[in-house]
C-alpha positions in Angstrom: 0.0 0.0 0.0 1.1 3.3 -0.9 1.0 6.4 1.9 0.5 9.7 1.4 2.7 11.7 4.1 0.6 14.0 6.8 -1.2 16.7 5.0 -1.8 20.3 7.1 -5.0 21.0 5.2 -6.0 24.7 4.1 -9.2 24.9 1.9 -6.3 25.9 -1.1 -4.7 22.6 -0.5 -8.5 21.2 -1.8 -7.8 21.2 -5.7 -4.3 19.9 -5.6 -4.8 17.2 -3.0 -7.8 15.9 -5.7 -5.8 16.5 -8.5 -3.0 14.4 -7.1 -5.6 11.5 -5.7 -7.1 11.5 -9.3 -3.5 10.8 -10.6 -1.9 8.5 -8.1 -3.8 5.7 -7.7 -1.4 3.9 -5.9 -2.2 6.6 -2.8 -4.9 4.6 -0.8 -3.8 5.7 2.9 -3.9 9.6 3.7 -3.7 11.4 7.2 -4.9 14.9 7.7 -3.9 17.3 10.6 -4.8 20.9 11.3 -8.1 21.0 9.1 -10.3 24.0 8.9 -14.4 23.0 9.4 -14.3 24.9 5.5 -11.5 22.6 4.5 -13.2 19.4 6.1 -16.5 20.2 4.1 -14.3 20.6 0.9 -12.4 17.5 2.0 -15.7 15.3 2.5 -16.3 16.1 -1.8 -12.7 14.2 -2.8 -13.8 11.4 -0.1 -17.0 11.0 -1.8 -16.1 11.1 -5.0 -12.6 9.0 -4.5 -12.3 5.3 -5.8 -8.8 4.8 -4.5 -9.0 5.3 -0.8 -9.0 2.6 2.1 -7.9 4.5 4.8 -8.4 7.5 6.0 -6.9 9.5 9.3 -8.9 12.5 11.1 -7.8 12.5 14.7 -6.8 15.2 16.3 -8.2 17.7 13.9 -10.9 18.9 16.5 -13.8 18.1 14.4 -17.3 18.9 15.9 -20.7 17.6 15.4 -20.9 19.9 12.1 -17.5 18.4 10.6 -18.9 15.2 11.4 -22.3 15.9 9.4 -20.2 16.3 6.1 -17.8 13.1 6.8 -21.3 11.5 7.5 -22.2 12.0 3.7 -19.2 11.7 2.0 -19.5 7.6 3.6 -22.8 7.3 2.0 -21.5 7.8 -0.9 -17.7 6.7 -0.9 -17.7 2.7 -1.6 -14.1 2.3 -1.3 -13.1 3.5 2.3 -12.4 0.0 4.9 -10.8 2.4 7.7 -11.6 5.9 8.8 -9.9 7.1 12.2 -12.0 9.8 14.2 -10.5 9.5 17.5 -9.7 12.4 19.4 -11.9 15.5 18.6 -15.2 16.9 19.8 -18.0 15.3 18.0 -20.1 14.6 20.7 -23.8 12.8 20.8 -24.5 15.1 18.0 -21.5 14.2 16.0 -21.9 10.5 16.7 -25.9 10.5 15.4 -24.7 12.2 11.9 -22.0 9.3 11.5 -23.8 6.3 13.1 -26.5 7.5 10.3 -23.7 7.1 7.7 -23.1 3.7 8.7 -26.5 2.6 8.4 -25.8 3.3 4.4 -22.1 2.5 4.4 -21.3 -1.3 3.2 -17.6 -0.9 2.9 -16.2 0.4 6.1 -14.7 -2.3 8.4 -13.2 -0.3 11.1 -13.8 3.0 13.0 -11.9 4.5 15.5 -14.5 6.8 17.4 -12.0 7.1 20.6 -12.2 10.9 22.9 -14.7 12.0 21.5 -17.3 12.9 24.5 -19.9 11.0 23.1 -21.2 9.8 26.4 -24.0 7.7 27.0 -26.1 9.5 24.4 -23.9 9.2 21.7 -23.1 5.2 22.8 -26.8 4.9 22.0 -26.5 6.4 19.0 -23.7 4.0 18.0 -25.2 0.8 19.1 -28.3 1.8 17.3 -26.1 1.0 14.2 -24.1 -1.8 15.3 -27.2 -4.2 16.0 -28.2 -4.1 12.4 -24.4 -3.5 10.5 -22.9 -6.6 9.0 -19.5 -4.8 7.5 -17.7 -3.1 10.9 -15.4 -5.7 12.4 -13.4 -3.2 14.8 -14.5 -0.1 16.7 -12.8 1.9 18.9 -14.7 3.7 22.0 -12.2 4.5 24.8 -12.7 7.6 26.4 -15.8 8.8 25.9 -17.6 8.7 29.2 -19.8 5.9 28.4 -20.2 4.8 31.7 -23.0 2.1 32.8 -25.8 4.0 31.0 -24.4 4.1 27.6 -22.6 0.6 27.8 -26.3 -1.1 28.2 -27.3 0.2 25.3 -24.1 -1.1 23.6 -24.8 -4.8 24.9 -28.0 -4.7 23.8 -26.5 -4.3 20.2 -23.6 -6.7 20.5 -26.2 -9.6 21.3 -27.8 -8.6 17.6 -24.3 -8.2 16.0 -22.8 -10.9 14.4 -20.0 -9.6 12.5 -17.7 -7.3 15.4 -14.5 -8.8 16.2 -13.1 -6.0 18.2 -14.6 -3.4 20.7 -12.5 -1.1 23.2 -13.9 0.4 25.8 -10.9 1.3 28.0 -11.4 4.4 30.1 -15.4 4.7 30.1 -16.3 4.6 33.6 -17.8 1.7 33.4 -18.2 0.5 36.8 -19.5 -3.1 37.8 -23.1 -2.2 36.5 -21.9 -1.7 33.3 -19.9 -4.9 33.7 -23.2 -6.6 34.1 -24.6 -5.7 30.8 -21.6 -7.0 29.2 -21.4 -10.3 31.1 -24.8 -10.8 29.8 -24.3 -9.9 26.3 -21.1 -11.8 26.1 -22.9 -14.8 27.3 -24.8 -14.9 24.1 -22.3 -12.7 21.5 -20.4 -15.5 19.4 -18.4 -13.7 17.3 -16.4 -11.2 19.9 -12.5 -12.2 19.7 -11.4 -8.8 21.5 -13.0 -6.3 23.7 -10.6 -3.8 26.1 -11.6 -3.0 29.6 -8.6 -1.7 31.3 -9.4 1.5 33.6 -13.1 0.8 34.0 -13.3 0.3 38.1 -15.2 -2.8 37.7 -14.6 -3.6 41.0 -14.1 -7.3 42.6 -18.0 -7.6 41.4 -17.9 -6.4 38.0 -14.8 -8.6 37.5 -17.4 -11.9 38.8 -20.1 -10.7 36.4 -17.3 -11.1 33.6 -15.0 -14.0 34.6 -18.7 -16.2 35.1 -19.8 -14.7 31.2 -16.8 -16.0 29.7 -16.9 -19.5 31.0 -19.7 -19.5 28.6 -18.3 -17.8 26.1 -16.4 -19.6 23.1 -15.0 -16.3 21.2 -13.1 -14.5 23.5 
């Protein structure tokens, strides 16, 4: 696979950058750093119309729930994208709803890092809404987000529907042992979980039961 080195994106970088993707085919991995909210909306045109593209870095740009709404239609519409990293920046609930909406239209996308982004327990709601029906993500990435017990029901809900996630981290969500609880009982009846991150949760010597007693049922993990 061919990289394209870290781009510091100003809206007059726009033309060349599509210029050059239109040429160089063999580019299919670009990151972008220090993006204006006008570049990002200019940026979202080249990913819908690009055909070359599997992977795509936004972190640390911070994007809000606006950014998010144009990255939100440029996947409905892109059909060659398998990675697209989102981690670190402000979307919030808001900005999760515009891209969990994407997703529900997106068939090629196979991993999303949604990591730091404040989504909380509303925007874990919005997120599990899609993963209960979605049968193309295999890896998502949550950590940090403030999910705690609230927001991680909602996402064990969706992970007994889902049968096509391989990966989930949740490090750093305040989970607690209630939220454990949820888990234990949708790993209980998930089969197709191979990895799911926990660390700095406070689960507590309870949480930890809840867990240890799911996974002597559980064949994946």
């Amino acid at each position: 696979l061919q990289h394209l080195p870290e781009i510091y994106l100003t809206p007059s970088h726009f033309l060349s950058l599509q210029a050059y993707l239109n040429t160089h085919s063999e580019i299919t991995t670009i990151k972008i750093s220090n993006a204006s909210s006008k570049a990002i909306i200019l940026l979202s045109a080249v990913i819908a119309d690009n055909t070359t593209l599997i992977a795509i870095d936004l972190s640390r740009n911070e994007l809000d729930a606006e950014d998010a709404k144009h990255i939100a239609v440029a996947l409905t519409k892109n059909a060659t994208l398998t990675s697209i990293n989102l981690g670190y920046n402000e979307l919030g609930a808001e900005g999760a709803k515009h891209i969990a909406s994407a997703l529900t239209k997106n068939t090629t996308l196979t991993s999303i890092n949604l990591g730091g982004n404040r989504l909380g327990a509303e925007g874990a709601k919005h997120v599990a809404s899609v993963l209960a029906k979605n049968t193309t993500l295999t890896s998502i990435n949550l950590m940090g987000n403030q999910l705690v017990s609230a927001g991680v029901l909602h996402l064990a809900k969706a992970l007994v529907e889902n049968t096509t996630l391989k990966s989930i981290n949740l490090l750093m969500n305040e989970i607690g042992s209630a939220g454990a609880k949820h888990l234990a009982k949708a790993l209980i009846k998930n089969t197709t979980l191979t990895s799911i991150g926990l660390s700095w949760n406070k689960l507590g010597l309870g949480g930890v039961q809840y867990l240890a007693k799911a996974l002597v049922k559980n064949t994946a993990l």
